[in-house]
KOLLUM-526150 format. One record per residue (C-alpha): y, z, x; residue number from 1. Coordinates in nm, 4 decimals, always signed. Example, Ala and Ser with C-alpha at 12.3 -4.5 7.8 and 13.67 -1.06 7.14 Angstrom:
<Y -0.4500 Z +0.7800 X +1.2300 nr 1> .
<Y -0.1060 Z +0.7140 X +1.3670 nr 2> .
END
This chain:
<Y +7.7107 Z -0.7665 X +0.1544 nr 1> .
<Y +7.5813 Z -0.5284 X +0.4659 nr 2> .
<Y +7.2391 Z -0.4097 X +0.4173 nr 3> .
<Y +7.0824 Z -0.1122 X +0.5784 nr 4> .
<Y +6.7104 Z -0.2352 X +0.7092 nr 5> .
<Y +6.5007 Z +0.0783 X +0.7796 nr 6> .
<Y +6.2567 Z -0.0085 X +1.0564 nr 7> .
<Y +5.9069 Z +0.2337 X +1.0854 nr 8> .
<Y +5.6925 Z +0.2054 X +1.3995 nr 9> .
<Y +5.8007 Z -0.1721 X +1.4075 nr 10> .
<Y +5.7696 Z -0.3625 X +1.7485 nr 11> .
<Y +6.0676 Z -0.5641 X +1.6245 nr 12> .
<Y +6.3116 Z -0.2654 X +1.5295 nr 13> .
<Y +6.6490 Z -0.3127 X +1.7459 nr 14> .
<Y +6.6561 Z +0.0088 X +2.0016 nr 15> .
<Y +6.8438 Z +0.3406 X +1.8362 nr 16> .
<Y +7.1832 Z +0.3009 X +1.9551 nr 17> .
<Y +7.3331 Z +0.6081 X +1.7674 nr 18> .
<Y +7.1805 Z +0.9646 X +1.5709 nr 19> .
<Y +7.3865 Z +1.0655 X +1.2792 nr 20> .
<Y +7.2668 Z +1.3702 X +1.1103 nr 21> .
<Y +7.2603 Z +1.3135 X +0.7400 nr 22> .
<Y +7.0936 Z +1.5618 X +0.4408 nr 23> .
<Y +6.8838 Z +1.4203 X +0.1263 nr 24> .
<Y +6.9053 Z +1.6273 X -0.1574 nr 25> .
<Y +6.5847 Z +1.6636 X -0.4145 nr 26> .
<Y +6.6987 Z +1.7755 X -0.7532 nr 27> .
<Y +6.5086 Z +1.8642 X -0.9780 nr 28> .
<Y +6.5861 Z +1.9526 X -1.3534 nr 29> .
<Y +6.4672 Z +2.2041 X -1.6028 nr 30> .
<Y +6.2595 Z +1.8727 X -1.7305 nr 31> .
<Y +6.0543 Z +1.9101 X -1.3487 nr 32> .
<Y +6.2288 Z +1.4874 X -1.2947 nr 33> .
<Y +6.3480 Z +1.4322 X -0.9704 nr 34> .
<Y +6.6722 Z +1.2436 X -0.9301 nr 35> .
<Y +6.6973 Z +0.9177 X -0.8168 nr 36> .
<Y +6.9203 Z +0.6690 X -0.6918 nr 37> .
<Y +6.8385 Z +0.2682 X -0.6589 nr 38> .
<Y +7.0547 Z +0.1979 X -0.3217 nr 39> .
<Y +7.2999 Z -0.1253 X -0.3299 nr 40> .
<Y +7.2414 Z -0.1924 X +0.0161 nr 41> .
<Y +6.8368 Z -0.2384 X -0.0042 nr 42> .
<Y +6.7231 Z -0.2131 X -0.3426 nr 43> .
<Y +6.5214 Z +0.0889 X -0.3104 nr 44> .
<Y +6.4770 Z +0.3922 X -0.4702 nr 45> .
<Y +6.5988 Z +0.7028 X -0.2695 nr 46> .
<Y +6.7017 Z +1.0852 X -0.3377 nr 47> .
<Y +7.0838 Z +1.0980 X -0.3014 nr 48> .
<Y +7.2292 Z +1.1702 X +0.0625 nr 49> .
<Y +7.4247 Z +1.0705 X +0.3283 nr 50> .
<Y +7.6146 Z +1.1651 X +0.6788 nr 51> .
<Y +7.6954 Z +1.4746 X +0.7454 nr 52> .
<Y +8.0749 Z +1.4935 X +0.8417 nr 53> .
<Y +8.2406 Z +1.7046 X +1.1275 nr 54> .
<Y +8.3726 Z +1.9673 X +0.9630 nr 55> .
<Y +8.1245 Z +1.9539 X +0.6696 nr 56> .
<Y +7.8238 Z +2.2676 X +0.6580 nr 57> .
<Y +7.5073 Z +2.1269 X +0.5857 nr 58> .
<Y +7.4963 Z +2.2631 X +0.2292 nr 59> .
<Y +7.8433 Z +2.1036 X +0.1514 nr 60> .
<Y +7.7188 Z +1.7714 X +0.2741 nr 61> .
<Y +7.4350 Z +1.7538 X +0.0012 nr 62> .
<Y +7.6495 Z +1.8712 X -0.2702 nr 63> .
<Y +7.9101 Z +1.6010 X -0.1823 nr 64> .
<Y +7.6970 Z +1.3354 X -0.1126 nr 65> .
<Y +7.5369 Z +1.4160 X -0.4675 nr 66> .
<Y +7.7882 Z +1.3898 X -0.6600 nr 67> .
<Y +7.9446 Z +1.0948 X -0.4898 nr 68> .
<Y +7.6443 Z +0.8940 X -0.5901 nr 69> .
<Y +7.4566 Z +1.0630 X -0.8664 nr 70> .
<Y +7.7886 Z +1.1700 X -1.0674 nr 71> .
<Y +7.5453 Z +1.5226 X -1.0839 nr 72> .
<Y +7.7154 Z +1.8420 X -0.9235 nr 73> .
<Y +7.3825 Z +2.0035 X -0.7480 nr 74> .
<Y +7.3355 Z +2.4084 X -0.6227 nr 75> .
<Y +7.0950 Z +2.4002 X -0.3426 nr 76> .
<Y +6.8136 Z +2.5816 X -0.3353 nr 77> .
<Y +6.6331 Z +2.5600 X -0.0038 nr 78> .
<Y +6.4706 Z +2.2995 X +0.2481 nr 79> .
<Y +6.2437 Z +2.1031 X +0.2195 nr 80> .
<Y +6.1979 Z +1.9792 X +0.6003 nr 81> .
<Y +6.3895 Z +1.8262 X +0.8819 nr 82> .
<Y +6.2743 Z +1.4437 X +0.9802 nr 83> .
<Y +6.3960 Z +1.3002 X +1.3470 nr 84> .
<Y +6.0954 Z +1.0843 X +1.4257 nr 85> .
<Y +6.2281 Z +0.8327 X +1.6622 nr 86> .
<Y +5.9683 Z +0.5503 X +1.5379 nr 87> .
<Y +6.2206 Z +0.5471 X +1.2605 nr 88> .
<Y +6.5327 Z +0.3209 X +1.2686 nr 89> .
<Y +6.7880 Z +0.2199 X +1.0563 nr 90> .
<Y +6.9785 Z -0.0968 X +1.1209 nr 91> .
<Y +7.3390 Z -0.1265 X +0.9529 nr 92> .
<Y +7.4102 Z -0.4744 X +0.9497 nr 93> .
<Y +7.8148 Z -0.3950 X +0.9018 nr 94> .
<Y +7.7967 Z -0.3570 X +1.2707 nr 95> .
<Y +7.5049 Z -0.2977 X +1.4256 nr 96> .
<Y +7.4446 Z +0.0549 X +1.4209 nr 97> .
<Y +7.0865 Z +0.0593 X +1.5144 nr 98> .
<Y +7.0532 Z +0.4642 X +1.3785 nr 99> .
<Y +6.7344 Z +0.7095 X +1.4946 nr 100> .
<Y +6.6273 Z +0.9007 X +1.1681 nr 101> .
<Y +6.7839 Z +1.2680 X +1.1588 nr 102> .
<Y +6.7927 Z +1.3600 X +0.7872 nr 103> .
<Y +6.7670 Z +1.7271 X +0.7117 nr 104> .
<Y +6.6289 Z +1.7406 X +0.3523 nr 105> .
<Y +6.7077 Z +2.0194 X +0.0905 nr 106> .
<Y +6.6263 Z +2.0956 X -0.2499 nr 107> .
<Y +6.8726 Z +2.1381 X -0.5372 nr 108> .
<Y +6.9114 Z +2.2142 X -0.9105 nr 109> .
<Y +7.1690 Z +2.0618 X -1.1112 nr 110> .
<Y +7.4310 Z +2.2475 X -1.2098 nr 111> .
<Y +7.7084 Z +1.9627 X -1.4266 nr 112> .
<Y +7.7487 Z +1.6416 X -1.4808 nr 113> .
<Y +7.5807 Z +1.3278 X -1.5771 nr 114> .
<Y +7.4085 Z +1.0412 X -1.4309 nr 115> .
<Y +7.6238 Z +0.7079 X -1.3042 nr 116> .
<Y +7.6610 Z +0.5039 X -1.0438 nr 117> .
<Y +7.9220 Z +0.4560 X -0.7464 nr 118> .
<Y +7.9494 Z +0.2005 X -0.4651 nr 119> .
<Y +7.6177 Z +0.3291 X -0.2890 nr 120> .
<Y +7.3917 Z +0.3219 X -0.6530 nr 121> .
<Y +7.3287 Z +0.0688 X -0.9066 nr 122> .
<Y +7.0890 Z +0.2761 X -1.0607 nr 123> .
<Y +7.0646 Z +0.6761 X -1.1154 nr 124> .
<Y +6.7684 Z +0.8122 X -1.3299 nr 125> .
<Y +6.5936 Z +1.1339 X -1.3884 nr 126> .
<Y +6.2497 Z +0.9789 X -1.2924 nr 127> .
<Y +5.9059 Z +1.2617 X -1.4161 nr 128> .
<Y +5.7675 Z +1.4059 X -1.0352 nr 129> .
<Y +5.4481 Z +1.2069 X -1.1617 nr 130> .
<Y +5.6386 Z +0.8191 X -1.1650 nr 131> .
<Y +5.8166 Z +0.9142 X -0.8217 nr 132> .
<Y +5.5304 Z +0.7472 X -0.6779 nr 133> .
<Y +5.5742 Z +0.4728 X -0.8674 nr 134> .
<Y +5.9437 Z +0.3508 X -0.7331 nr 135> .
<Y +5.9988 Z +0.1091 X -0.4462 nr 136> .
<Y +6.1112 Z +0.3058 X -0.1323 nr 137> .
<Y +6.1473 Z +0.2555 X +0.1659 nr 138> .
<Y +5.8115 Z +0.4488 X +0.3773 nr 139> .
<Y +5.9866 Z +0.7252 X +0.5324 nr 140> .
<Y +6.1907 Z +0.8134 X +0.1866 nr 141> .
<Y +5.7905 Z +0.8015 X +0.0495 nr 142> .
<Y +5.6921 Z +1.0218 X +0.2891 nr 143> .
<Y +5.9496 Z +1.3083 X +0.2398 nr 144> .
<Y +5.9063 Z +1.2742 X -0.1129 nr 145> .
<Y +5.5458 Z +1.3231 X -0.0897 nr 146> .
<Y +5.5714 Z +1.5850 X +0.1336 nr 147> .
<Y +5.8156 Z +1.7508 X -0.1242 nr 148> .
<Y +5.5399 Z +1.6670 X -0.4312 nr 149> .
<Y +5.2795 Z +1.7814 X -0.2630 nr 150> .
<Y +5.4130 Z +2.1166 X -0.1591 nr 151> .
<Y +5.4122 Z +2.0231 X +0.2072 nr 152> .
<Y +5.7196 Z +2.1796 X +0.3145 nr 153> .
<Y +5.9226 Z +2.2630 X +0.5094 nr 154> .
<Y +5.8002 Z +1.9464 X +0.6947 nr 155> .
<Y +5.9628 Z +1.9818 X +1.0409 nr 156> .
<Y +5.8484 Z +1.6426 X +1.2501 nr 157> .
END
């Protein structure tokens, strides 16, 4: 199965070949959980997202990319930063996209739906902002959602 291996200030990352910018939604429900997703291609917790495509607004993006893999129709509500640190690479071993971090994170509400899993989730919970801390993530997912928790934002960096 390709894995996605995120690399963080790591002597032995590969070199960025590519930037892709992607969105990462944080929803949060009436119950003040966050929703989660446990990726198939590391086995970590995340908040849903995903590439942009051309064509695609922002906005749309994290709506689609959502519901794709939460099965949870979102409304956004505003950002919570923009992240392009170039310490931060993700390898795609499918083919050996070696990807520097762009990910422009928002923050959402749900609006329908409810939780299940696709191709890109084998787990989707509603998980209390207090056990977010809790998951296994990869650091720079941590970070975001700490800077989210913590009322750090917008985080631009």
């Amino acid at each position: 199965m390709p894995r996605r291996i995120d690399y963080y200030d790591d002597p032995e990352a590969p070199e960025a070949n590519s930037r892709v910018p992607s969105v990462n939604v944080v929803v949060v429900n009436d119950r003040d959980e966050v929703l989660v997703i446990r990726r198939t291609d590391n086995d970590n917790w995340a908040v849903p997202g995903g590439a942009i495509d051309l064509g695609e607004s922002v906005p749309a993006a994290a709506i689609r990319e959502t519901e794709e893999e939460t099965g949870i129709t979102c409304e956004i509500t505003g950002i919570a930063g923009i992240y392009s640190d170039p310490r931060h690479v993700i390898l795609y071993t499918s083919d050996g996209e070696a990807r520097q971090e762009f990910s422009i994170v928002l923050t959402a509400r749900p609006v329908s739906g409810e939780p299940r899993t696709s191709d890109e989730s084998r787990d989707v919970r509603w998980v209390p902002k207090a056990e977010v801390a809790e998951l296994r993530m990869d650091p720079s997912m941590r970070l975001r959602l700490a800077h989210y928790l913590n009322g750090a934002v917008p985080h631009i960096g």
